[in-house]
Residue, then its C-alpha position, 0 to 999 in steps of 0.5 A: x498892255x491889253x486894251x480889254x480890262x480883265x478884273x484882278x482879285x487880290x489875295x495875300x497871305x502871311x506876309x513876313x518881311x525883315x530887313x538886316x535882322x528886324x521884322x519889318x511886317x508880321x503875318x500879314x493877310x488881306x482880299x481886295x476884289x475887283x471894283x474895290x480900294x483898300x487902304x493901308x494905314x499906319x503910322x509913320x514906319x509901321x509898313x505901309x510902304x514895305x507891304x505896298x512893294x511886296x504886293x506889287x512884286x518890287x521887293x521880296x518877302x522872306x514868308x507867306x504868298x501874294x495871289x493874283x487871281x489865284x496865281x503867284x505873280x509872273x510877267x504876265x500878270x506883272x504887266x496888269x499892274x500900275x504902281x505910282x509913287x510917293x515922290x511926282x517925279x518928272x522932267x521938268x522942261x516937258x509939258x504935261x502933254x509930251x510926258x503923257x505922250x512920251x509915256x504912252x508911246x514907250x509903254x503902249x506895244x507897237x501894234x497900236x498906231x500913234x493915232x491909237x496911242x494919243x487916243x488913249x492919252x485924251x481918254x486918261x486927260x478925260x479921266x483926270x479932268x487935266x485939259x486946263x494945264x495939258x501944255x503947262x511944263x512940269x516945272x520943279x522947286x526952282x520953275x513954275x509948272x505945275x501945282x501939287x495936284x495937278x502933278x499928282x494926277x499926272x503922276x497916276x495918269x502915266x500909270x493909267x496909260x497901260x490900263x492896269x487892272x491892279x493899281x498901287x497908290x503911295x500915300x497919293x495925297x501926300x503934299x496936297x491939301x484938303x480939297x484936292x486930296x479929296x477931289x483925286x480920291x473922288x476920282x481914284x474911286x469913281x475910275x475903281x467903281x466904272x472900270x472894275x479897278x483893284x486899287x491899293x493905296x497906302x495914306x496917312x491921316x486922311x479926312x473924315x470924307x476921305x476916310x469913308x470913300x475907301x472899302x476896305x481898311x488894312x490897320x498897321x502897328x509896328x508892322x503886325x496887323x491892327x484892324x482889316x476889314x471893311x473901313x466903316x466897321x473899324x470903330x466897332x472892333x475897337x469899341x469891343x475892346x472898350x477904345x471909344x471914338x467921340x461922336x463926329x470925330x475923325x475915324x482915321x484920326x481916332x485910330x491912328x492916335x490908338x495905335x501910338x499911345x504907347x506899347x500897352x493900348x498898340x499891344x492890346x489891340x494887336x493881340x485883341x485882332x489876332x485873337x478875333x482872327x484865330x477865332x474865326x480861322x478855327x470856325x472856318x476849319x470845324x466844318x470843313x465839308x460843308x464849306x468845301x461842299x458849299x463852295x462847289x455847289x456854288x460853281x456849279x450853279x454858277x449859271x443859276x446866278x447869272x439867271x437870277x442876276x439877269x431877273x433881278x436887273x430887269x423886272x419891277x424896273x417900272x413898279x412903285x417906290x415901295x419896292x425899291x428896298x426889296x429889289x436893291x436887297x435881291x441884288x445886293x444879294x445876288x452880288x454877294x453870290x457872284x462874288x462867292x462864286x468868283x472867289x471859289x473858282x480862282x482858289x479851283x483854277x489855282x493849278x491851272x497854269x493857262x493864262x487864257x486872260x492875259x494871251x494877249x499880254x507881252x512878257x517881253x517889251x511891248x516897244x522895239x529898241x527902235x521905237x523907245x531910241x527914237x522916242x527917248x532921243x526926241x524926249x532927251x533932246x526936248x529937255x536938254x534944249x534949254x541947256x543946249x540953247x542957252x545963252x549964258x553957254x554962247x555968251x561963255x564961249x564967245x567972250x573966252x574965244x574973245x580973251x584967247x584971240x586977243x591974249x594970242x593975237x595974230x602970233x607970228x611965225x619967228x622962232x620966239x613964237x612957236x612955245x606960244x603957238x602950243x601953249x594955245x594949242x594946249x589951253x585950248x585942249x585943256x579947257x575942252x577936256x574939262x568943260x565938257x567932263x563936268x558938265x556930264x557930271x550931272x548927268x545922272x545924278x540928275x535923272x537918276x530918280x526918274x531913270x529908276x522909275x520908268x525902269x522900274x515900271x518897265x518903260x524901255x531897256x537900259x540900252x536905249x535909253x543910254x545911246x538916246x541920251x547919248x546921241x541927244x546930247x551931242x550937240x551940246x558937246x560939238x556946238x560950243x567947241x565948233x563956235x570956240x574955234x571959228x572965233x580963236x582960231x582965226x583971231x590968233x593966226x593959227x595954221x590957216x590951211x587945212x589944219x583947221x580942219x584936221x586940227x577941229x576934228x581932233x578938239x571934237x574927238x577929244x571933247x566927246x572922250x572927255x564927255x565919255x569920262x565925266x559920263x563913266x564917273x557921274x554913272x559909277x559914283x552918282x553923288x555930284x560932289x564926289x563926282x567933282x572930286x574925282x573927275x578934278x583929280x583926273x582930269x588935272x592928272x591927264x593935264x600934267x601928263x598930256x605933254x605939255x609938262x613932261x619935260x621935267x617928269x620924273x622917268x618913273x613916270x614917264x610911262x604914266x603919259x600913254x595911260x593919258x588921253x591927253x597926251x594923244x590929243x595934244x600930240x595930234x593937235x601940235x601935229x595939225x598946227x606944225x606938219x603943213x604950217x609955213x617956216x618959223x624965222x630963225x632968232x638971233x640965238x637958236x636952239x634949232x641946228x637949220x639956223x646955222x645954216x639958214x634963216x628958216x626952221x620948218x614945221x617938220x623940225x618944231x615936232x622933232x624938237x617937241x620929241x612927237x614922231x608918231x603919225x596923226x593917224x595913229x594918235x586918233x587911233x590911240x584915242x578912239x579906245x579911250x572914248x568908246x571904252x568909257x563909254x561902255x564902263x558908263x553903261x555897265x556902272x548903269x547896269x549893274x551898280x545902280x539898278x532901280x530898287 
């Protein structure tokens, strides 16, 4: 981003696109300048959209070339240009403003001070006239926010952030009604005319008024040009293949009704463009000099125009009105020579590869990973806190912490009581694997649109993105179990040394390893249903193999409990409860070889007969991997399976 404007003059020729075999668009070629808006219209599948993201340098075409200012799309140039899509996707816990500055201090290159950046923010609510809602939330279906229009302004407000000299637009008035599709067309066309905008926008069946704003018209029909050229010409072609519009009927309605009347009007009107267009390109090639000739001579009297342009602005600016046609007429005349000129020199500098425009444009991010964590982190953790406070979660885990307490209450220490001390142990782990696996389900799915997007768009690398949301969303993972314990632990007489402690510690690890899982799922299968599927069956798999059950497991599985992280969670918090607790008392009938002896089992000999040897250290150690291995197979899922289309 550059906070100059440098004007973008468009140029795109013979553009083909098929997808799996079917020709999606068909020689396909168009001019837009700087200060001009063309739109792209068709019907419904006629590739509208397909050409928005093959211009834009989002999807790749099999022929033909896209020039930007007489170049092919490199990084440079990709970051003068804004894309804004069809759908408004945003979160909707954020308010207008935190989105708009979220935006801008992600998109925006460090050398600029926050101040600078906030700045830039005032200036685009300016633009888009959106100071009446800026902190109203997004909202979504389900909560109120913002109306249609407001949310489509904010939309393209995110885009304009980087001041971009080429703008997309996907059908921008889609869901609006009349008056505010008008309105934001207004606005899409006083921004294009004041800052020297090249804007591309695909629309559907706009109004008559709508209509009239736009320069230029690019007509599609089953994916082959049907009209291009300027809008207000569009009638004249089609009368001259005897396809007359009704007086003060709709231009746009009226064409795109033609180009769905069935295959012999679409065919004679596409033939009939093609025809005009082969015509004119042989006019063109007849007198090759003098085109060349005039082309140069134009360039260089390049200065001559500046002159002329510069006389024609500031004389007669006093004379009476009867002048007035005749000076608009010099200038429009002069404005067609400095076009002409500007034109030819893009097509002579096309071999020049010195971006002397765009020097002070990154190729790389404009953000360090510093900046777009700490920003990502603020933002995940604002849209994640109505979960993380929510109170149905504390009303959850209070009254399930109530039922353990009062289902295990105050358990004493007698031999007929130690099964109860880790089946409670086990309930515990158990409910803090699953709760914490499926609620990370949701995870992605849930951002995956606007996740695709913003780094579509170049907002920030994947990475930071992902230790953001990770590192936001911790205390979602580490509060609820914390306040679980503070209440049933005490309630059912657990071990109340340190053990609690120990024994927390371990329920936290093993709460974030199950998160790890549900986040490795969620990122590799990003459909919540399947998600569900999967994560149940392995996660009640890892139940029945984490200890608690194995006495009766066939030995051929017996070695499928170490591939389960319950297993180690279970034998670190048995450990926690047995190694330091007081001695149990000998029943009358025991199964424990001390009591023939002595009234007393010790904690030492539970975990003997429980066939746990191994250290609590070294069941931590086993666990760690399980946790920092699923979350990197999340971020790679992230990566590589689901990159942003």
């Amino acid at each position: 981003m550059v906070d100059h404007n440098v004007p973008i003059f468009l140029d795109f020729k013979n553009i083909g696109v098929s997808i799996n075999g079917r020709e999606i668009l068909k020689t396909i070629n168009g001019k837009v300048r700087p200060g001009e808006m063309l739109a792209l219209m068709g019907p419904s599948g006629s590739g509208k959209t397909t050409l928005l993201n093959v211009l834009a340098g989002r999807m790749a075409k099999d022929a033909g070339d896209v020039l930007i200012n007489g170049k092919h799309m490199n990084k440079k140039l990709k970051k003068r240009i804004g894309y804004v899509m069809q759908e408004d996707i945003f979160f909707s816990h954020l308010t207008l403003k935190e989105t708009l500055t979220y935006s801008a201090m992600l998109r925006l290159p460090d050398t600029l001070s926050k101040a600078q950046k906030l700045q830039k923010v005032d200036e685009i609510v300016k633009i888009l006239d959106l100071s009446k809602c800026l902190h109203t939330c997004i909202g979504s279906p389900m909560e109120r926010g913002l109306s249609g229009g407001e949310k489509k302004r904010a939309n393209i407000g995110c885009e304009l952030i980087i001041n971009p000299s080429l703008i997309f637009l996907d059908e921008p008035t889609s869901g609006l009604d009349s008056s505010n599709a008008m309105n934001l067309i207004k606005t899409l066309q006083d921004y294009c005319l004041k800052e020297k905008k090249t804007i591309v926008t695909s629309i559907h069946q706009p109004s008559s008024q709508i209509y009239h704003l736009f320069d230029k018209l690019l007509l599609l029909c089953n994916g082959q040009m049907a009209y291009y050229g300027k809008a207000s010409k569009v009638l004249e072609f089609f009368e001259s293949i005897n396809l007359i519009c009704a007086p003060h009927f709709n231009p746009a309605d009226f064409i795109l009704e033609k180009v769905t009347a069935g295959s012999e009007v679409e065919n004679r009107i596409v033939e009939s463009w093609a025809k005009r267009r082969e015509k004119k390109n042989l006019m063109n090639e007849a007198s090759p000099d003098t085109h060349t000739s005039s082309k140069l001579n134009g360039v260089i009297n390049g200065s001559a125009i500046k002159q002329e342009d510069h006389k024609v602005k500031n004389r007669d600016l006093h004379r009476p009105n009867s002048h007035s046609k005749k000076l608009t007429d010099e200038v429009t005349l002069v404005s067609f020579k400095k076009t002409a000129v500007s034109d030819v020199k893009l097509n002579v500098d096309d071999d020049n590869d010195d971006d002397d425009d765009y020097t002070d444009v990154h190729t790389g991010w404009v953000t360090s990973f510093w900046t777009q964590f700490t920003v990502l982190t603020e933002r995940t953790f604002k849209q994640s806190k109505p979960e993380i406070l929510s109170k149905l979660n504390f009303i959850q885990t209070f009254v399930l912490s109530i039922i353990v307490g009062l289902i295990w209450f105050r358990i004493p220490y007698t031999e007929e009581t130690i099964r109860d001390r880790y089946a409670v142990v086990f309930f515990v782990i158990v409910y803090w694997n699953l709760n914490p696996m499926f609620s990370a389900l949701v995870s992605f799915p849930a951002e995956r649109t606007i996740i695709n997007k913003e780094r579509a768009a170049g907002y920030y690398r994947l990475s930071a993105y992902y230790f953001a949301k990770l590192f936001s969303e911790l205390p979602l993972v580490v509060c609820q179990p914390i306040g679980f314990m503070l209440v049933a632990y005490w309630m059912c007489g657990l071990n109340e040394s340190v053990a609690f402690l120990t024994h927390l510690s371990v329920l936290l690890l093993t709460s974030i390893t199950a998160q790890s899982i549900g986040l490795c799922i969620s990122a590799s299968i990003m459909d919540f249903k399947k998600c569900i599927t999967v994560a149940a069956i392995f996660g009640l798999t890892m139940m029945l193999l984490g200890g608690f059950y194995q006495q009766h497991i066939p030995w051929w599985l017996e070695w499928f409990e170490y591939l389960s992280f319950m297993t180690y969670t279970y034998r670190g918090c048995v450990i926690a409860e047995f190694a330091t607790s007081p001695p149990f008392r000998c029943s009358e009938v025991s199964a424990y070889a001390s009591c023939k002896n002595g009234t007393w089992i010790t904690g030492t000999e539970v975990l003997h007969e429980l066939g746990i040897h191994s250290s609590l250290g070294e069941n931590v150690a086993y666990l760690l991997p399980f946790c920092i291995v699923f979350r990197a197979l999340a971020y790679f899922s992230l990566r590589f399976i689901h990159k942003p289309k």
